[in-house]
KERO-174658 format. One record per residue: z, x, y of N, C-alpha, C, CB in turn; residue in one letter; residue number from 0. Coordinates in nm, 2 decimals, padded with zeros to 4 digits. Glycine has a CB too. Layout:
<atoms>
Z X Y Z X Y Z X Y Z X Y a NUM $
...
</atoms>
This chain:
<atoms>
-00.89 00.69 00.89 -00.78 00.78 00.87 -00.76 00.78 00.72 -00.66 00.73 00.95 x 0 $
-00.76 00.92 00.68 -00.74 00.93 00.52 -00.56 00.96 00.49 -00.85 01.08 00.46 x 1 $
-00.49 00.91 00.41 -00.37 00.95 00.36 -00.35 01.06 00.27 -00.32 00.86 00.31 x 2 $
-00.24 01.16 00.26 -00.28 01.25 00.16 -00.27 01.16 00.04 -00.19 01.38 00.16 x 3 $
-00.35 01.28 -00.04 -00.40 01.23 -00.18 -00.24 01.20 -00.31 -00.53 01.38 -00.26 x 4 $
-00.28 01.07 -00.35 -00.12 01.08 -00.41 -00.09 01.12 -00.59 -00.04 00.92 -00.39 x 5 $
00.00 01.13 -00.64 00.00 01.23 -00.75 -00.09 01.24 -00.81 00.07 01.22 -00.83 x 6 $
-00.19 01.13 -00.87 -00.29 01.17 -00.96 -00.39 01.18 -00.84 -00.33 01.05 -01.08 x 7 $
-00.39 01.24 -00.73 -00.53 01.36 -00.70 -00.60 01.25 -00.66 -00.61 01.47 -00.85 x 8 $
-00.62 01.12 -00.65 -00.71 01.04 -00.56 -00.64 01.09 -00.41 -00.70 00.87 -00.60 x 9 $
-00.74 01.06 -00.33 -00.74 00.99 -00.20 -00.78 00.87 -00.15 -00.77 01.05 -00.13 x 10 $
-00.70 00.82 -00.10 -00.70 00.67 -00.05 -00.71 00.64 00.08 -00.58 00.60 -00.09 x 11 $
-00.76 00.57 00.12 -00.82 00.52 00.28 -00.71 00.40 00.34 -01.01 00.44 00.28 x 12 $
-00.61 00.46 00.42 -00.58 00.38 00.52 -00.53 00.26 00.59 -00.62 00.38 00.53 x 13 $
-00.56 00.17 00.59 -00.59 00.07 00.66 -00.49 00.02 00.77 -00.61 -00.03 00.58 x 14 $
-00.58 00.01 00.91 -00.50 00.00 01.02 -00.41 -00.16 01.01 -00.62 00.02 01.16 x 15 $
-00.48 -00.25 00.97 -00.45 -00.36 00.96 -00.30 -00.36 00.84 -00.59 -00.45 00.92 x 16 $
-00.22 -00.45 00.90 -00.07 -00.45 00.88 -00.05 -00.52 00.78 00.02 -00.48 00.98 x 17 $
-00.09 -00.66 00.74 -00.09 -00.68 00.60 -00.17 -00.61 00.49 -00.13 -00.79 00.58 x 18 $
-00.27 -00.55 00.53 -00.36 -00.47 00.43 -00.24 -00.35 00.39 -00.52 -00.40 00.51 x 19 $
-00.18 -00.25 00.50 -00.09 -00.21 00.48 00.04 -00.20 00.41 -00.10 -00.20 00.53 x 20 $
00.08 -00.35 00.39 00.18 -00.35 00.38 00.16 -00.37 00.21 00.24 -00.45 00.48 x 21 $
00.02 -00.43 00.17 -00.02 -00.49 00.04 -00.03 -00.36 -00.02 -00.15 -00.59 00.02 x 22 $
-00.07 -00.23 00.03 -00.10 -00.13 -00.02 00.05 -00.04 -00.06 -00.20 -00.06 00.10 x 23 $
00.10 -00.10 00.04 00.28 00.00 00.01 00.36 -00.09 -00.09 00.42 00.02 00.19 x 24 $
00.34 -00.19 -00.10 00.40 -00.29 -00.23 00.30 -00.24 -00.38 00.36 -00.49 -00.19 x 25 $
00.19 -00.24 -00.37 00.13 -00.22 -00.50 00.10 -00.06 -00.54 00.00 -00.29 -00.50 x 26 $
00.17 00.02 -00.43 00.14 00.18 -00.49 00.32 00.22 -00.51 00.04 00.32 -00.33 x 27 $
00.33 00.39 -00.56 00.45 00.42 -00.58 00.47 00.45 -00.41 00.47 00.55 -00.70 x 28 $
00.42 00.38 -00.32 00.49 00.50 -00.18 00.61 00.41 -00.16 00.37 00.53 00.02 x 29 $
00.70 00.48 -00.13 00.88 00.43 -00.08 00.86 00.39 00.03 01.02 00.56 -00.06 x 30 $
00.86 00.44 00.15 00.81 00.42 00.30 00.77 00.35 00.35 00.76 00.47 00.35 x 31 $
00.72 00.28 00.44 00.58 00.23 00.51 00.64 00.24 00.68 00.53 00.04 00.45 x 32 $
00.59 00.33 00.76 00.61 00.27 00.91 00.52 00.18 00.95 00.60 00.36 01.01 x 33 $
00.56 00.12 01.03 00.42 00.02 01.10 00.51 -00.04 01.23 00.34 -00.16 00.97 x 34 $
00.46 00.03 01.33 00.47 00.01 01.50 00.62 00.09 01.52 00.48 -00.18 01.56 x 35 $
00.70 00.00 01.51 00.84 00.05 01.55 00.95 00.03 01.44 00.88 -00.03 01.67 x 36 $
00.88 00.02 01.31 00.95 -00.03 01.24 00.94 00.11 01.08 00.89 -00.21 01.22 x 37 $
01.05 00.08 01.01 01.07 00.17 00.91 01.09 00.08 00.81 01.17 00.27 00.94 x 38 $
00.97 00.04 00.69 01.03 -00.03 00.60 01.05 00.01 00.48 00.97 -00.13 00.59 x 39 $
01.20 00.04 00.37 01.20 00.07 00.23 01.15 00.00 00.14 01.30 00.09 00.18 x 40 $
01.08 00.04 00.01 01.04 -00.09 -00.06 01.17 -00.11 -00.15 00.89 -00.08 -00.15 x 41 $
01.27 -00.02 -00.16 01.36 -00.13 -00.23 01.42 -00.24 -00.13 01.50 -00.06 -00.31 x 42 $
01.41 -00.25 -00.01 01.50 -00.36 00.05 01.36 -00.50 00.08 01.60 -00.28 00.22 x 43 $
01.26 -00.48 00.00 01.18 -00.55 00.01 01.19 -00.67 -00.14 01.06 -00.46 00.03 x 44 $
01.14 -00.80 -00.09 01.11 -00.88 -00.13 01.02 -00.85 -00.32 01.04 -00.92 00.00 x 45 $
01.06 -00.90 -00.41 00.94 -00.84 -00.53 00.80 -00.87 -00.49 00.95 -00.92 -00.69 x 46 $
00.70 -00.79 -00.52 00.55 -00.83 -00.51 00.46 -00.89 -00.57 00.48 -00.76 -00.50 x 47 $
00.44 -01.04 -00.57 00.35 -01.10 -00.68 00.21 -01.09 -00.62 00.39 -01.27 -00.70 x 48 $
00.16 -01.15 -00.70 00.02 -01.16 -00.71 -00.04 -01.27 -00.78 -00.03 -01.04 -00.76 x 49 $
-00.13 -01.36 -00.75 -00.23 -01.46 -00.81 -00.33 -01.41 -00.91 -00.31 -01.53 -00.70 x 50 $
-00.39 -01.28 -00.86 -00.49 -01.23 -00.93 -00.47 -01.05 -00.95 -00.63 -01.27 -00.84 x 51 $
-00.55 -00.97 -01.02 -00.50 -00.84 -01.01 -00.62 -00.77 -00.92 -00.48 -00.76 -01.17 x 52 $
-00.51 -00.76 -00.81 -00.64 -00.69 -00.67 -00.73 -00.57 -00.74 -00.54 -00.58 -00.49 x 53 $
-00.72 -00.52 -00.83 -00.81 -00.40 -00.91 -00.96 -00.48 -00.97 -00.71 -00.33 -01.06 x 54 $
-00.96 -00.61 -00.96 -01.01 -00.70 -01.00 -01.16 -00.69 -00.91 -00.91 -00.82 -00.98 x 55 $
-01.13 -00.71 -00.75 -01.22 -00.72 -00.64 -01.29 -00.59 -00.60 -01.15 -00.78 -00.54 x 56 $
-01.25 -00.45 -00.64 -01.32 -00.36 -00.62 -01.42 -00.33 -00.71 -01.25 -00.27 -00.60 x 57 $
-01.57 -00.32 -00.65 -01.67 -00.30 -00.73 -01.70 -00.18 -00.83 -01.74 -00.30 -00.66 x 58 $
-01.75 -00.20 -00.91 -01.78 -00.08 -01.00 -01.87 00.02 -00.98 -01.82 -00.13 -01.10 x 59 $
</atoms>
């Protein structure tokens, strides 16, 4: 399942899996995230750290 493409004109793939999801709505500009029955804002979320910079693990 593809998401629409976000301001800078990429498109981005998905992921059904709910922490992948959730890592994806913390490290992009999207406000929103549903997942099952649930409606989450990212301002009422937690800040998002990171150990390493996930841009790191995608190949060239």
């Amino acid at each position: 399942m593809e998401a629409a493409p976000p301001g800078d004109g990429r498109r981005q793939v998905m992921t059904e899996l709910r922490l992948g999801a959730y890592a994806c709505f913390m490290r992009t500009d999207i406000d929103r995230l549903a997942v099952g029955n649930f409606l989450l804002f990212k301002e009422d979320q937690p800040a998002w750290q990171e150990e390493t910079d996930w841009r790191d693990e995608i190949p060239d």
